[in-house]
PyMOL CGO cylinders between C-alpha atoms (Angstrom):
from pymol import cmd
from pymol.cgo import CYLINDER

trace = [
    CYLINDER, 0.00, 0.00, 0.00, 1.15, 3.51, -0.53, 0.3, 1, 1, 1, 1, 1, 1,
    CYLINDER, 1.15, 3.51, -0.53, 1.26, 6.61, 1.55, 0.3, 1, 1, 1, 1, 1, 1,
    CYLINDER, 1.26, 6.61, 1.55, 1.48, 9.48, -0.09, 0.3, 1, 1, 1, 1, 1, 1,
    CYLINDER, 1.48, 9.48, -0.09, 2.57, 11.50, 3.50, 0.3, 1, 1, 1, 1, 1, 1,
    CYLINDER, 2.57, 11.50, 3.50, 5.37, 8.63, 4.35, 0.3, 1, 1, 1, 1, 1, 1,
    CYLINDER, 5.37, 8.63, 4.35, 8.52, 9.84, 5.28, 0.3, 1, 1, 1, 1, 1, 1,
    CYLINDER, 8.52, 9.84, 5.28, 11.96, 8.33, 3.59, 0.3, 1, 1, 1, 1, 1, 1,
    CYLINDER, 11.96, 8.33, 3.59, 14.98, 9.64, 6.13, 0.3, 1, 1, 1, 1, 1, 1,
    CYLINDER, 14.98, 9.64, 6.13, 17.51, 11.48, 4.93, 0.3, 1, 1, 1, 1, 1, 1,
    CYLINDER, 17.51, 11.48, 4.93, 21.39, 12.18, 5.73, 0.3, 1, 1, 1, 1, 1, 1,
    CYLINDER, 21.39, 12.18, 5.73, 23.71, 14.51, 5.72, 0.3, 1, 1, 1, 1, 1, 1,
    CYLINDER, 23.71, 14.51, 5.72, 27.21, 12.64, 4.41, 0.3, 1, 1, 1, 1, 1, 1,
    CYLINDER, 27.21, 12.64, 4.41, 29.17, 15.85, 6.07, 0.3, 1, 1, 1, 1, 1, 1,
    CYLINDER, 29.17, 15.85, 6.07, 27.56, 17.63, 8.73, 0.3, 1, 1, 1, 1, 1, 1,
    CYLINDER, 27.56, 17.63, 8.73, 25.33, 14.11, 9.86, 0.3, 1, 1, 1, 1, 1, 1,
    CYLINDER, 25.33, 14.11, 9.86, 22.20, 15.99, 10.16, 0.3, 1, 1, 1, 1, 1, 1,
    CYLINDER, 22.20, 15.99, 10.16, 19.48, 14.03, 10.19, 0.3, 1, 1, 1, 1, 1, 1,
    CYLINDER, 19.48, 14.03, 10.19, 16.12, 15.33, 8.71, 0.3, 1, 1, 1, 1, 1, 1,
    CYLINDER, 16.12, 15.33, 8.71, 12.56, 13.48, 6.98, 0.3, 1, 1, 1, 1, 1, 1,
    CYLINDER, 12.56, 13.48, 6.98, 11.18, 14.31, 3.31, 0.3, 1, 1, 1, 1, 1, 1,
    CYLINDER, 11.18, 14.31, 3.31, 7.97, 13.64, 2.48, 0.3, 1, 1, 1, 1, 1, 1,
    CYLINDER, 7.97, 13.64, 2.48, 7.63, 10.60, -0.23, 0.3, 1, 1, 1, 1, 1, 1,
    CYLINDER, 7.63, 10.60, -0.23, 5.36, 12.74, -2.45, 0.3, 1, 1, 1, 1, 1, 1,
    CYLINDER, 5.36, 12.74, -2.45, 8.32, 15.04, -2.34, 0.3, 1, 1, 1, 1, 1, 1,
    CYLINDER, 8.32, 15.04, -2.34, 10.67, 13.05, -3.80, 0.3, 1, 1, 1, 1, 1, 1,
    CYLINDER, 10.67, 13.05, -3.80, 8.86, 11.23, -6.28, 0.3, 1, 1, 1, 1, 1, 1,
    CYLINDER, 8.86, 11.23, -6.28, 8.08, 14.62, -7.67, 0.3, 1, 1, 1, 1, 1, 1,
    CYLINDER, 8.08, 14.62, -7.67, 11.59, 15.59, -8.05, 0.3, 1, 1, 1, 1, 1, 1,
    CYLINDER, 11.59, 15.59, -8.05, 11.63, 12.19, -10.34, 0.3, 1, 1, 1, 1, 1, 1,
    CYLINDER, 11.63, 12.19, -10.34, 9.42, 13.23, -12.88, 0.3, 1, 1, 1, 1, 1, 1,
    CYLINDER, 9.42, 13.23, -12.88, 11.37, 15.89, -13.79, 0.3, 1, 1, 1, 1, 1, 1,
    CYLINDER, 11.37, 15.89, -13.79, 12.67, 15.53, -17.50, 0.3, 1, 1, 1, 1, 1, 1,
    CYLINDER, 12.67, 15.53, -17.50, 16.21, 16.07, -16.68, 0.3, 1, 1, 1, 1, 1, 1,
    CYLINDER, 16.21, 16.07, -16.68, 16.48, 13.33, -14.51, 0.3, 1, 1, 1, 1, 1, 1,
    CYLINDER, 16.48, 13.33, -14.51, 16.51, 10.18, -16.45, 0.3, 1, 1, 1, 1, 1, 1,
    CYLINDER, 16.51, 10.18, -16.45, 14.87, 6.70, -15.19, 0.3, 1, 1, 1, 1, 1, 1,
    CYLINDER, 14.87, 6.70, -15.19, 17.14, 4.69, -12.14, 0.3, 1, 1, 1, 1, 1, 1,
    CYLINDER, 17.14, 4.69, -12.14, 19.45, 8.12, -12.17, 0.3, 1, 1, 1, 1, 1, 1,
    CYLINDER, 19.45, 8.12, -12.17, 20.19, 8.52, -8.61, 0.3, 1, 1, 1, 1, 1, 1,
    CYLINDER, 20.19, 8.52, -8.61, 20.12, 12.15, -7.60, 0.3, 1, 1, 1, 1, 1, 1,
    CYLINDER, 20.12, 12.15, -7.60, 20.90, 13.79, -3.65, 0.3, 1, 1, 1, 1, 1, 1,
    CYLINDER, 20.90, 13.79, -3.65, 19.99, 16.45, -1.87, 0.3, 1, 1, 1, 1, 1, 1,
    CYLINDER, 19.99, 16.45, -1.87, 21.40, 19.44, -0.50, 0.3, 1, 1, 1, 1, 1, 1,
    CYLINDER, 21.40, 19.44, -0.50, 21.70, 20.08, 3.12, 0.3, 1, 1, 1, 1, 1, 1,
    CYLINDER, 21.70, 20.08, 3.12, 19.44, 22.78, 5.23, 0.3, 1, 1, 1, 1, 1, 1,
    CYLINDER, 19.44, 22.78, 5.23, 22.27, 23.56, 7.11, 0.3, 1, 1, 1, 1, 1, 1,
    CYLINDER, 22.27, 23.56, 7.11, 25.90, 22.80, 5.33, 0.3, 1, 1, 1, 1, 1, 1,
    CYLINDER, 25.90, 22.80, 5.33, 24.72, 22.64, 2.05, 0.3, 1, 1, 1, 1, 1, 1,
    CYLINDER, 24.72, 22.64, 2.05, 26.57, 19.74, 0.71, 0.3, 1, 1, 1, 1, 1, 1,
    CYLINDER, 26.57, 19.74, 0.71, 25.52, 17.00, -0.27, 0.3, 1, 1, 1, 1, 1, 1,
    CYLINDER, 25.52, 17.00, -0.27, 22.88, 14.01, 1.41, 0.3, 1, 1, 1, 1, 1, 1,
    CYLINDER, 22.88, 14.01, 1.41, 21.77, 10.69, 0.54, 0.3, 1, 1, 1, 1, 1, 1,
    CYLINDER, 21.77, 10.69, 0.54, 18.37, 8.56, 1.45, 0.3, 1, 1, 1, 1, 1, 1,
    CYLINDER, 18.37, 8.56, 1.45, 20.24, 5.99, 3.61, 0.3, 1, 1, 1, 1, 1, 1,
    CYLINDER, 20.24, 5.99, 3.61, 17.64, 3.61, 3.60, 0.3, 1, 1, 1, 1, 1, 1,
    CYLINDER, 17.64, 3.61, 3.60, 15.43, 1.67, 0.45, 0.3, 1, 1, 1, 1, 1, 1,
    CYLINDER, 15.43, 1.67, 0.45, 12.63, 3.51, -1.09, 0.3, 1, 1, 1, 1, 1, 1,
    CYLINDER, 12.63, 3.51, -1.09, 10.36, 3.07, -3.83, 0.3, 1, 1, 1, 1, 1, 1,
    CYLINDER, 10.36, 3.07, -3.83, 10.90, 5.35, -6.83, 0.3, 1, 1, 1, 1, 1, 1,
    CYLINDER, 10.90, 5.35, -6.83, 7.85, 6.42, -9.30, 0.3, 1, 1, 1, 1, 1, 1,
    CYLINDER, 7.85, 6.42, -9.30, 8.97, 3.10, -11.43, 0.3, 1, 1, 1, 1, 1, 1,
    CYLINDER, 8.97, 3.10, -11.43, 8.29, 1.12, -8.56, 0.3, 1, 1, 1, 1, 1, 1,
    CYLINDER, 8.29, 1.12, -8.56, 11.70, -0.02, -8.31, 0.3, 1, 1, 1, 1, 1, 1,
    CYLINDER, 11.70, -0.02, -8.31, 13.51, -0.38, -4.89, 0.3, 1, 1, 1, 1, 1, 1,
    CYLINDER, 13.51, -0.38, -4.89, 15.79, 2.50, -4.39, 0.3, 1, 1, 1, 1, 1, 1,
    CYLINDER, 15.79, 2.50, -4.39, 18.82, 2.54, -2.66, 0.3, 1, 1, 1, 1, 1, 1,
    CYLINDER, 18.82, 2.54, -2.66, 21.52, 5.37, -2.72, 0.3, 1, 1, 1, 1, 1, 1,
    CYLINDER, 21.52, 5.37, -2.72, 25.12, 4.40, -1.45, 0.3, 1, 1, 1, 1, 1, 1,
    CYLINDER, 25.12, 4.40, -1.45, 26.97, 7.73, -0.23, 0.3, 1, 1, 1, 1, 1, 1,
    CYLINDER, 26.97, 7.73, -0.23, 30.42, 6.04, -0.98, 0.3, 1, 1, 1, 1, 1, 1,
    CYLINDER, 30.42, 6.04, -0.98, 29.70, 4.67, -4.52, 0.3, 1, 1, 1, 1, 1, 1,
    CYLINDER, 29.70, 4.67, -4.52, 28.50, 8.18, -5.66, 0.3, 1, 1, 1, 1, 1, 1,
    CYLINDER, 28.50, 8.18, -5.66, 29.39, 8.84, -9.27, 0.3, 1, 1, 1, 1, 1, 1,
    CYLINDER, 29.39, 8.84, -9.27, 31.27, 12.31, -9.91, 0.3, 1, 1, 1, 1, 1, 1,
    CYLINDER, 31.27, 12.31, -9.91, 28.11, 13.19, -12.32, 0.3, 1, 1, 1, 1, 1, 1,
    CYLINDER, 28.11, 13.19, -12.32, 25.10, 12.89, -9.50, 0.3, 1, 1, 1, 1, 1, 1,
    CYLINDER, 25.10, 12.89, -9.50, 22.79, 15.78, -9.93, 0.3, 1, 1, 1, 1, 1, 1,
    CYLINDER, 22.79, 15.78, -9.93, 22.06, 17.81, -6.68, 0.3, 1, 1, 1, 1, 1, 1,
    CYLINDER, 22.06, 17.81, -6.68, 18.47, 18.53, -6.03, 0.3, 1, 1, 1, 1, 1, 1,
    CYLINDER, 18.47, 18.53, -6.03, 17.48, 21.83, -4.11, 0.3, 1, 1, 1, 1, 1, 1,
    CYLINDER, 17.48, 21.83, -4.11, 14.19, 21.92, -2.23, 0.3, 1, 1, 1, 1, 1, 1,
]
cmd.load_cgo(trace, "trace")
């Protein structure tokens, strides 16, 4: 079942500020046409403004099972600013 108010946590690979997005949030961010399908994208932090992964799984707007790995980050990786 899906909830559209679910929260996927996020972290801060530099600073280790820990914060929650809404899902609806970042499924929107997916349908953007610049980001292409199973293109992993991060965030920038509220309060160092680097960069910050989704530590654990979550479903994309595919369906598939996302997981973002802050160590195996290509040099490429958009940064998405909410």
């Amino acid at each position: 079942m899906w909830f559209p108010f679910k929260r996927v946590c996020c972290q801060c690979t530099f600073c280790g500020q820990k914060w929650y997005i809404p899902a609806r949030r970042i499924r929107s961010f997916e349908r953007l046409p610049n980001i292409k399908k199973a293109e992993p994208f991060i965030w920038e932090c509220h309060y160092c403004h680097e960069g910050v992964v989704i530590p654990r799984p979550y479903k994309n707007i595919y369906g598939q099972l996302v997981r973002i790995d802050p160590k195996k980050l290509k040099p490429g990786t958009k940064i998405a600013h909410f």
